[in-house]
C-alpha positions in Angstrom: 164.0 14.7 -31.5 165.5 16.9 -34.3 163.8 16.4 -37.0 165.0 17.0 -40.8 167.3 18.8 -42.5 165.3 20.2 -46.2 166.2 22.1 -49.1 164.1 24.5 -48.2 161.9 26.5 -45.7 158.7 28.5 -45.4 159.0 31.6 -43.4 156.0 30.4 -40.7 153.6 32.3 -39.0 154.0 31.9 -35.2 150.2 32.1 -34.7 149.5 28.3 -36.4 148.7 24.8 -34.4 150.1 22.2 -36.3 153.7 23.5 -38.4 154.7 22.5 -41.9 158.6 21.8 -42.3 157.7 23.1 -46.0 158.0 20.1 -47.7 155.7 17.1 -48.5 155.1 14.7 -51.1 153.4 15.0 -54.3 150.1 13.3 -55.1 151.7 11.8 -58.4 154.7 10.3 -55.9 151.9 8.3 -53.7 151.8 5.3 -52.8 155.3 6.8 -51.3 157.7 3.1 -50.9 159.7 2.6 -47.8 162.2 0.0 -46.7 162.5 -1.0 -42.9 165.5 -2.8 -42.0 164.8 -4.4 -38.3 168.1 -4.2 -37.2 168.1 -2.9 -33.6 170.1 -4.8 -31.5 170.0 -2.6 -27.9 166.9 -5.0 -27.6 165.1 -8.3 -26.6 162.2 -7.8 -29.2 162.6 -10.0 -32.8 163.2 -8.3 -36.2 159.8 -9.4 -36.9 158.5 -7.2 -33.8 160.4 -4.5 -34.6 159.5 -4.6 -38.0 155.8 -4.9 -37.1 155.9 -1.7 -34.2 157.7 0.5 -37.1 154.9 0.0 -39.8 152.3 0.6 -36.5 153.9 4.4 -36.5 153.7 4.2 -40.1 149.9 3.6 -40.1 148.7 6.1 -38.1 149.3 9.0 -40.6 148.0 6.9 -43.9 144.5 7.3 -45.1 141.4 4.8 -44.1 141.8 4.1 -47.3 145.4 3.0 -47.6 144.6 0.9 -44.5 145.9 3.7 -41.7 143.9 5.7 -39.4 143.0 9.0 -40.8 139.7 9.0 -43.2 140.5 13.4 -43.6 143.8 12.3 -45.1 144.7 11.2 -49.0 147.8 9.9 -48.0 149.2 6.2 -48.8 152.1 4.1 -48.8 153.5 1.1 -50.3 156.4 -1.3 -48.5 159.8 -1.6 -51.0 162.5 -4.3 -51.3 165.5 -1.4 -51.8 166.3 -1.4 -48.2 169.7 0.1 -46.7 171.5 1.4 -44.0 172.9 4.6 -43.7 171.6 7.8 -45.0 171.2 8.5 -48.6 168.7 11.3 -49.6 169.4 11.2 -53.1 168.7 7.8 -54.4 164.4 8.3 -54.3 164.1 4.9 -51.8 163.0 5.9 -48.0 164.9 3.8 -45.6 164.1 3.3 -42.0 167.0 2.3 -39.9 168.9 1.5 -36.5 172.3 3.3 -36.7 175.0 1.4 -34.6 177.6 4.5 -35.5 175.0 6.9 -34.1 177.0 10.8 -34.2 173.7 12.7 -33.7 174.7 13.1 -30.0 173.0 10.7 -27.0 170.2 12.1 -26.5 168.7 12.3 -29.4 166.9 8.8 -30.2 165.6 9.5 -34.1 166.2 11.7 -37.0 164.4 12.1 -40.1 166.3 13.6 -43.0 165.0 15.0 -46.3 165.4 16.4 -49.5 163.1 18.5 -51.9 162.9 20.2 -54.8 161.1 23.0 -57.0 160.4 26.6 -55.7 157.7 27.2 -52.6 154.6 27.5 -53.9 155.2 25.3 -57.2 154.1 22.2 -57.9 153.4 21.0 -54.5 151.3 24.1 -53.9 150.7 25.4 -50.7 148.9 24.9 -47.3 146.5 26.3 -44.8 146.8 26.6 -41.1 144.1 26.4 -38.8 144.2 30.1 -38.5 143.6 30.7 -42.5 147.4 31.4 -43.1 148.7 30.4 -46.1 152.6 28.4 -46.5 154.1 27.8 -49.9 155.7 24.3 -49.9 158.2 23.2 -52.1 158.5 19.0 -53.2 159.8 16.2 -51.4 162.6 14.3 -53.2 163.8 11.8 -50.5 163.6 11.1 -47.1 165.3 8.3 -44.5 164.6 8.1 -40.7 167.2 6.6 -38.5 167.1 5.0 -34.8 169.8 5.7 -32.3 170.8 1.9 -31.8 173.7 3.2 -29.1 172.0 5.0 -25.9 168.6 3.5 -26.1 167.0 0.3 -25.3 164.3 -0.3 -27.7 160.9 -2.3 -26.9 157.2 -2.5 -27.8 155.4 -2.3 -24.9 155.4 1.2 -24.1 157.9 0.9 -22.1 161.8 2.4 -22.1 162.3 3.7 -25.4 158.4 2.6 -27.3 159.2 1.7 -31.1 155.7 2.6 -32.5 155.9 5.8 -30.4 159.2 6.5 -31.9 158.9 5.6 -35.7 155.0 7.8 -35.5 157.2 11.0 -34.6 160.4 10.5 -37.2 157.1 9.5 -39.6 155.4 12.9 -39.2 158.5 14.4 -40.2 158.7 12.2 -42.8 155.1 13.2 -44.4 155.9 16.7 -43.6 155.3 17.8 -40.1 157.6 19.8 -37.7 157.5 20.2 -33.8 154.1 21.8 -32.9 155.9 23.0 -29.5 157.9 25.7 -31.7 155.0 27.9 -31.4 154.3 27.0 -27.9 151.1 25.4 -29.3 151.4 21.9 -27.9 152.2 19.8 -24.8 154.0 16.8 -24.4 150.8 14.1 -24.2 148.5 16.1 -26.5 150.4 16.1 -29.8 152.6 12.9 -31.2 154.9 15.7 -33.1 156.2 17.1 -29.9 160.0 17.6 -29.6 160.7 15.5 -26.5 159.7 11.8 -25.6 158.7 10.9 -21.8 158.3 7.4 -22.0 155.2 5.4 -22.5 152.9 5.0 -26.2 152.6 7.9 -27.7 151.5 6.4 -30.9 148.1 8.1 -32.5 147.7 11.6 -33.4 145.8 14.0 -31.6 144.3 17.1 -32.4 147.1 19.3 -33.6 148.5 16.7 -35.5 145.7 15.3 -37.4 144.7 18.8 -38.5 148.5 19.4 -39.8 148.3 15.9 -41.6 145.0 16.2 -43.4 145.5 20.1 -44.3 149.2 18.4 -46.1 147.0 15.6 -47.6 143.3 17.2 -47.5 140.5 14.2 -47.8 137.3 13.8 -46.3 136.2 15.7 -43.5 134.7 14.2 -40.3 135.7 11.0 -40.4 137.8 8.7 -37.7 140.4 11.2 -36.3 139.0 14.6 -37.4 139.2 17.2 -34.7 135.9 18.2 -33.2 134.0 20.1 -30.5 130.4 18.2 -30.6 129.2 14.9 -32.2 127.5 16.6 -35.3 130.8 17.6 -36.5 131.9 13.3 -36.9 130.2 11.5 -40.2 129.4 8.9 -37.5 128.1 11.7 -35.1 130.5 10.4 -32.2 132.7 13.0 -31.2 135.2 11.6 -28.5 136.0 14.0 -25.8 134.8 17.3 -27.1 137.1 20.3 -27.0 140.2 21.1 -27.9 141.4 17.5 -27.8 138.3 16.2 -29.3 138.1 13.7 -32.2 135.9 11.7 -34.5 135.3 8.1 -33.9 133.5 5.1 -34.6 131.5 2.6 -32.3 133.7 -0.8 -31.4 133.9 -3.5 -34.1 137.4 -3.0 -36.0 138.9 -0.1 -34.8 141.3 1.4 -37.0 145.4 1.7 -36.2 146.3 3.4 -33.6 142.8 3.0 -31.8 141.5 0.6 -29.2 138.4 -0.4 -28.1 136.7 1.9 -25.4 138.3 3.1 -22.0 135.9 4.2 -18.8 134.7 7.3 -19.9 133.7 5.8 -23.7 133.2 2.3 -23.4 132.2 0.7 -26.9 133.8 3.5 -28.8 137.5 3.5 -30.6 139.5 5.6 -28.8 142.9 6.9 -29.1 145.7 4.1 -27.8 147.6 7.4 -26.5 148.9 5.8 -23.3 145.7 6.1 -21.1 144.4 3.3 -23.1 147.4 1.0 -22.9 147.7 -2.6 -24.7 148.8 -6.1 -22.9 152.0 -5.3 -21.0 151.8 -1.7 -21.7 153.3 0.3 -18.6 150.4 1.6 -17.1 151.4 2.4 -13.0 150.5 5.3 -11.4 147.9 6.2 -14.2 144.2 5.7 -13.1 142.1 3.8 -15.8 144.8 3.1 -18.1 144.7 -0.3 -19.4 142.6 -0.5 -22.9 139.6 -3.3 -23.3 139.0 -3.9 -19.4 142.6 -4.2 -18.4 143.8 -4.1 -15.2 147.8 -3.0 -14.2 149.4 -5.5 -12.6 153.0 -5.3 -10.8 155.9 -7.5 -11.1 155.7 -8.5 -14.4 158.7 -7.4 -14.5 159.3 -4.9 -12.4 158.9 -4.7 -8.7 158.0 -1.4 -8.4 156.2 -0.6 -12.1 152.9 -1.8 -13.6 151.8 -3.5 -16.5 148.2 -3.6 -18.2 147.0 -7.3 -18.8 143.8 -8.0 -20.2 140.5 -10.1 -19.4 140.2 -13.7 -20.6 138.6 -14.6 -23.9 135.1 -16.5 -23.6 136.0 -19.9 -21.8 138.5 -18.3 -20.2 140.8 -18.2 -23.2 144.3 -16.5 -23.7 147.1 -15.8 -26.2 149.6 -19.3 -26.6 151.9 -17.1 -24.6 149.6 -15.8 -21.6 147.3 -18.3 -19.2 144.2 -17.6 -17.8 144.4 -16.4 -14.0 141.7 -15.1 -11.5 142.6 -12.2 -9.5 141.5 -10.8 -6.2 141.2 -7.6 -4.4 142.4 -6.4 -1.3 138.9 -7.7 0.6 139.8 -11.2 -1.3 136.8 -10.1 -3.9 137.1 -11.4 -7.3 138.0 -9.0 -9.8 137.7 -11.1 -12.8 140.0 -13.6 -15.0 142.7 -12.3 -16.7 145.5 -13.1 -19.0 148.8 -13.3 -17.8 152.2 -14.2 -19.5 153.3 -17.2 -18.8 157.0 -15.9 -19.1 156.4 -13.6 -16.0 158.0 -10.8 -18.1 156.4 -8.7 -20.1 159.6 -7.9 -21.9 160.6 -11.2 -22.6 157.2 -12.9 -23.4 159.1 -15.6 -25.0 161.3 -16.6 -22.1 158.8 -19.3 -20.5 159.8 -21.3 -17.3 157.1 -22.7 -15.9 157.1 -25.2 -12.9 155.8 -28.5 -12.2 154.1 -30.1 -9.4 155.3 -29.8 -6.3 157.8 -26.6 -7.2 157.4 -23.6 -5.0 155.8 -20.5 -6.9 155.7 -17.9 -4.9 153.8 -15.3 -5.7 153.0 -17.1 -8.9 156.4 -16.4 -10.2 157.4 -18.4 -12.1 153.9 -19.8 -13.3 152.9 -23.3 -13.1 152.5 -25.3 -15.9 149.4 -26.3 -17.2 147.1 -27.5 -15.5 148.5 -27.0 -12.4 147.8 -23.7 -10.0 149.6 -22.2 -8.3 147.8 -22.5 -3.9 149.4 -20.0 -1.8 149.4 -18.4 1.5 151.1 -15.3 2.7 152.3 -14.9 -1.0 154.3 -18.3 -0.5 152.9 -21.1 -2.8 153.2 -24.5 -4.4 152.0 -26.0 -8.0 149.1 -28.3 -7.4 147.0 -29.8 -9.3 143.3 -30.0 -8.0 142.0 -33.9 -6.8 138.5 -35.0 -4.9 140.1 -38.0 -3.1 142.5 -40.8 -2.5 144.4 -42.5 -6.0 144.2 -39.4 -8.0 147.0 -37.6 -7.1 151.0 -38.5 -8.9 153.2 -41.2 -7.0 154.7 -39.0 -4.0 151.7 -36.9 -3.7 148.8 -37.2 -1.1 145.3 -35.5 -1.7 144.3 -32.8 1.2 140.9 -32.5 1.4 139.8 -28.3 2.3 136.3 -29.2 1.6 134.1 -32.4 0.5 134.7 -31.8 -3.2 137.8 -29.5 -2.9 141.3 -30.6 -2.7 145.0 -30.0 -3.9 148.1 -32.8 -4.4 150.5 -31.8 -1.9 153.7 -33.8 -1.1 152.7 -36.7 0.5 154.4 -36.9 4.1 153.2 -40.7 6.7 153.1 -41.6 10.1 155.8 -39.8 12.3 156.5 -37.4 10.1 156.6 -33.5 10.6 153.4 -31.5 8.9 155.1 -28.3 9.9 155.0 -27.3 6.5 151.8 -26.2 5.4 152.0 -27.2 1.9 152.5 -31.1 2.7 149.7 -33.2 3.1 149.5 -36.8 5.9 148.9 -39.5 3.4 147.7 -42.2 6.0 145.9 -39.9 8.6 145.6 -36.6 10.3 148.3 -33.6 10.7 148.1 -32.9 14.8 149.9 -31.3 17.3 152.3 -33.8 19.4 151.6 -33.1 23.3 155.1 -34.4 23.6 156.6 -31.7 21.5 154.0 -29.9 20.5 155.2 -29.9 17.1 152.7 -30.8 14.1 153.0 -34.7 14.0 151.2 -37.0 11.1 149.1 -39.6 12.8 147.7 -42.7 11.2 144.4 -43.1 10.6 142.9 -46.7 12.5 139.5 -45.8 12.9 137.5 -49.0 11.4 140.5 -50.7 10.8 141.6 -53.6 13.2 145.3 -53.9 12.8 146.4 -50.4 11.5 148.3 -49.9 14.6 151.8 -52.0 15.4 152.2 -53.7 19.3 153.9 -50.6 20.5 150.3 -48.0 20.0 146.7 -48.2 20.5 144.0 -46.9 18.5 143.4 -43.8 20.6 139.7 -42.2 20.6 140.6 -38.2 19.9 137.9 -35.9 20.7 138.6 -32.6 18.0 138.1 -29.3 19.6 136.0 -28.1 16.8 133.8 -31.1 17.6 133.7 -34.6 16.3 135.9 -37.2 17.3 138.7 -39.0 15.0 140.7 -42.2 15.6 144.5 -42.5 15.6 147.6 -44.6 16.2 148.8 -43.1 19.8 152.3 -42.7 19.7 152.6 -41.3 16.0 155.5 -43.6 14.4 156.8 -45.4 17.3 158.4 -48.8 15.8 156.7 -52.1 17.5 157.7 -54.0 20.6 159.1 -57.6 19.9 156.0 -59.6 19.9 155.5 -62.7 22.5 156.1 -65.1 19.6 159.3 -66.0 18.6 161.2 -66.1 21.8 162.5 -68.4 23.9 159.8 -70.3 26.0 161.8 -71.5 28.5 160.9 -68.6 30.9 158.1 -65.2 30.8 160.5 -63.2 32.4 161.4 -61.5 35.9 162.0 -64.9 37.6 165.1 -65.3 39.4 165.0 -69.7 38.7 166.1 -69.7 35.5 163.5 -72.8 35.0 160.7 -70.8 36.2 157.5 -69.4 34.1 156.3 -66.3 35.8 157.4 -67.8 39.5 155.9 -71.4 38.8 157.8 -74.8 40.2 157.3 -76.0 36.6 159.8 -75.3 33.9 156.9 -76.1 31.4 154.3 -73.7 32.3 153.3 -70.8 31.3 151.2 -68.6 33.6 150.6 -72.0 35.8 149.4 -73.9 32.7 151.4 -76.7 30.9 151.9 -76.3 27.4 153.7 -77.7 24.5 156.6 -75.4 23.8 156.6 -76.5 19.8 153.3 -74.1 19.7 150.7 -71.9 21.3 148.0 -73.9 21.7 147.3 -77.8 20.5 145.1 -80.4 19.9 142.5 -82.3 22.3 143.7 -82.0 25.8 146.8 -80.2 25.0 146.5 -77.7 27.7 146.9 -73.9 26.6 149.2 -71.0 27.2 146.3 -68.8 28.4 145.9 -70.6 31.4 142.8 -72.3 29.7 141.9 -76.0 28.4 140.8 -76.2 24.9 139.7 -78.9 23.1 140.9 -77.3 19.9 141.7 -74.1 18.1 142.9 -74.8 14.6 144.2 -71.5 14.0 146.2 -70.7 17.3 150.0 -72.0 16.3 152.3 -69.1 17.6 152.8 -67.0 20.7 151.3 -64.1 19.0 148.3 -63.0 17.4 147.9 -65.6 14.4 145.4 -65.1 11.2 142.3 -66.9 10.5 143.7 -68.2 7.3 140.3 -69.5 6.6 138.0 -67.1 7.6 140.3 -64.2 7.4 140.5 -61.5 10.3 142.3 -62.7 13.5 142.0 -65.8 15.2 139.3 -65.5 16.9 139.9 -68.3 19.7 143.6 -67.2 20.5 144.1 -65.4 23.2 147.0 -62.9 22.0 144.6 -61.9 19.8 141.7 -61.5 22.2 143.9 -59.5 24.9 146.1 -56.8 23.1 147.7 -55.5 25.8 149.6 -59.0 26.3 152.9 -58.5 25.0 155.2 -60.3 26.9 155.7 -63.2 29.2 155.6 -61.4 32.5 152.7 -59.3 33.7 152.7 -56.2 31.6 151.5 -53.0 33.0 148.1 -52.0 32.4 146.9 -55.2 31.6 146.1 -56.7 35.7 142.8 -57.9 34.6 143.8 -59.2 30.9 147.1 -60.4 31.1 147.2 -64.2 32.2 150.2 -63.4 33.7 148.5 -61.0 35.9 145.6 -62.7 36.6 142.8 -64.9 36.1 142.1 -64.3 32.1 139.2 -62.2 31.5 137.6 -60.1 28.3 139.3 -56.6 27.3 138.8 -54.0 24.8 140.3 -54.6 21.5 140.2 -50.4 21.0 141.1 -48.8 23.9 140.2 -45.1 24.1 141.8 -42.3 25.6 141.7 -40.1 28.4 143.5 -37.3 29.3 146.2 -37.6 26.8 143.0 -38.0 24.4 142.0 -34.5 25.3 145.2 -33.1 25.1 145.4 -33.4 21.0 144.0 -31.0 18.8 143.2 -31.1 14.8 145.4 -28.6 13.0 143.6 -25.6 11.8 145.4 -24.2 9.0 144.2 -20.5 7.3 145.8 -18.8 4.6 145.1 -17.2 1.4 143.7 -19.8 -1.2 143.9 -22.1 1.7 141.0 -22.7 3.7 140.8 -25.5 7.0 143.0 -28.4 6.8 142.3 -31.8 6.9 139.2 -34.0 6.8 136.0 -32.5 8.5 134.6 -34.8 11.3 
């Protein structure tokens, strides 16, 4: 980044740290005004932002004092309302700038340019290197920074092209500061006045640079910032780092600008925010240690390759309006801790927030799911749930899947019949198994302790769980009933070749060998009955099937369709020889049938993955 151009120069000794571009402002011109216009538009980041990331590299070369970062400096500043664009270094008001007509060639992103007056030496006096050498310096009249607005993309983040980093550099130049590297005295990473920019925050000054700005502006000695080799140098006797890169500092509480609270190696201290101690959505992959505050570098936020710092949760687990409150795990599935991600899944958009309801896929968390719904995955494939103890508290559609007596998710809510394939659906009326016809993952209803959950066409099979434990189900899932024995015609049971024949009798009005009344299943006083039996009377047997109890509720318990289950039809159905009337002489059967071999050959799905734990009820 060039830097100025002045009125006049110092001849410079080669030997020095810091160097002097021979001018700097006098003591009578401070507080020094400046004007930012936030006018950058190769950006996604607000004029408010970039307003805010300017006056950051501003602040880290003021004095404690002025409200800045350096307690060895004098210098201060004050904001003005005589804002332009373009250069002008003869009207006395600093502007800072984006330049859309940039001509200062593509790859240079800033350049500070400045005036002076009176001879070296005069009334602003002169200056002292760290090696005792003395440099003449004439006044500053004017000076005006501007940003290439043309080849760069400009953010905050410390990513791309980093604002603060930027507008610190042009604003050493600005209070009098050249590039240390001239004299081969300075890396890129150690010194903020550096010629070249990397990438990343480079935002607070080091050693180098602190020494050139308080030796410009000389204040008080060992405070926050001031080089040192051991702690009794630092008013506060902590010396950050000692050696040639060492500095004063202060323990945790309000750190000054451009600092942030500890890092690994000084945790509780104010240390440098110099891009190993990056901010919320800082880039930060590849360098060990280098989120600030207990940060951790995350990926994918944006990019898919890169890393971002994100920081813990606030007590109660507590975020930023535009970040939420996530738990993250290790590579063993350890918990790391509870951190604060943004919501917009982009760390360079923060404002852009999509966030998905329940139901909506989220893999990988991306997009995030809306308050308070998490997103439950497996294999980095997910859904938006929310989180639900039992049946009626999940939305209309929705089905609550148990993992564990107190812990379940509302999943979409698939019934009887239908496919549980997917593993983020959940059997809203019974048990997700595997279909020994198929062998595909089947929903079967749930009929233990309930007489009736299963239609004419199932029975309430007994299933014995591999895992132990036995559940109940309808057996086959989602078959649709058989017509029923009521409701058709009763002039004949079927299977006879006399058309006037019951089952093979000689007459057209029995049933099974038994006259009845064909207006209704049963009667009153001698009216004989279709079960091959002679009742006196059974008030609640009127049809061919199973009636209700309308008094006492339940099924009727003195009608034979209802006592015999496996009666469907009027001819002799299979299965049923010693049930069936039409089979045989009537005789007591099993309302709940269990199963054998087919019994055996179901299995409760076991489902593992992730957040996910088993599937289904435990029994």
């Amino acid at each position: 980044m060039p830097g100025l151009a002045a009125v006049t120069t110092a001849t410079l000794l080669t030997t020095i740290g810091w160097l002097p571009t021979g001018l700097r402002w006098r003591t009578s011109d401070q507080p020094v005004p400046f004007c930012i216009s936030a006018n950058a538009t190769s950006t996604n980041v607000n004029a408010t932002a970039q307003q805010n990331a300017v006056l950051q590299g501003i602040g880290v070369w003021v004095s404690t004092a002025g409200g800045g970062s350096l307690s060895c400096s004098t210098y201060t500043v004050q904001t003005s309302n005589q804002c332009s664009v373009g250069v002008n270094t003869s009207d006395q008001n600093p502007n800072i700038f984006w330049e859309s007509n940039w001509s200062n060639g593509s790859g240079t992103i800033g350049v500070t340019w400045s005036t002076g007056y009176g001879q070296p030496g005069g009334p602003c006096g002169s200056v002292s290197d760290d090696t005792g050498s003395n440099h003449n310096l004439s006044c500053k009249y004017d000076s005006d920074i501007e940003f290439n607005d043309v080849h760069y993309t400009w953010r905050t983040n410390g990513s791309s092209t980093d604002i603060a980093s930027i507008a610190a550099h042009e604003y050493g130049h600005f209070i009098g500061l050249d590039h240390c590297n001239v004299n081969g005295t300075c890396t890129f990473g150690n010194a903020v006045m550096f010629a070249s920019y990397g990438g990343g925050a480079v935002r607070t000054p080091y050693a180098d640079d602190v020494q050139g700005a308080c030796a410009l502006y000389p204040g008080t000695q060992g405070g926050i910032g001031w080089p040192c080799t051991s702690n009794n140098q630092c008013n506060s006797n902590v010396c950050v780092d000692p050696g040639a890169n060492g500095y004063c500092s202060q323990t945790c509480g309000t750190c000054p600008t451009g600092y942030v609270c500890g890092n690994a190696a000084f945790p509780g201290v104010c240390v440098r925010d110099d891009g190993t101690n990056r901010g919320t959505c800082e880039t930060c992959q590849g360098i060990p240690n280098a989120c600030a505050n207990g940060g951790i570098c995350v990926g994918g936020i944006p990019e898919a390759n890169g890393g971002r710092c994100i920081a813990p949760c606030g007590a109660g687990g507590t975020c930023d309006p535009l970040f939420r409150c996530v738990t993250y795990t290790d590579g063993n599935n350890q918990v790391i801790g509870d951190f604060c991600y943004p919501r917009s899944s982009d760390c360079t958009d923060l404002n852009n927030i999509m966030e998905l309801g329940i139901g909506q896929r989220c893999a990988n968390d991306t997009p995030p799911c809306a308050d308070p719904l998490t997103c439950i995955s497996a294999g980095g494939d997910g859904i938006c749930s929310q989180e639900c103890t039992g049946p009626g508290q999940c939305p209309n559609g929705f089905a609550c899947e148990l993992f564990d007596v107190n812990d379940g998710w509302c999943l979409p809510a698939v019934y009887e019949g239908d496919s549980c394939e997917d593993l983020f659906v959940s059997c809203a009326d019974g048990y997700c198994l595997r279909n020994p016809a198929d062998q595909r993952l089947t929903c079967y209803k749930d009929c233990e302790n309930m007489a009736g959950a299963c239609n004419n066409a199932q029975v309430c099979r007994l299933v014995n769980l591999s895992g132990g434990g036995a559940i109940e189900v309808c057996d086959p899932p989602g078959v649709p009933p058989n017509p029923r024995d009521a409701g058709v015609t009763p002039q004949r049971d079927g299977g006879s070749t006399n058309p006037n024949r019951d089952g093979g009798t000689t007459n057209p009005n029995r049933d099974a060998g038994m006259s009845v009344m064909p207006t209704r299943d049963g009667g009153v006083g001698n009216t004989p009955r279709d079960a091959g039996v002679i009742s006196t009377f059974c008030g609640c047997d009127f049809t061919y099937s199973c009636d209700p109890d309308q008094i006492n509720g339940g099924d009727c318990q003195c009608d034979p369709e209802c006592i015999c289950l496996c009666d469907e039809t009027y001819s002799c159905d299979p299965g049923c020889d010693n049930c069936d009337p039409e089979c045989a002489a009537r005789c007591a059967c099993q309302s709940v049938p269990t199963g054998g071999a087919t019994a055996a050959s179901l299995a409760l799905l076991a489902l593992l993955g992730g957040l996910l734990a088993l599937r289904r009820r435990s029994c």
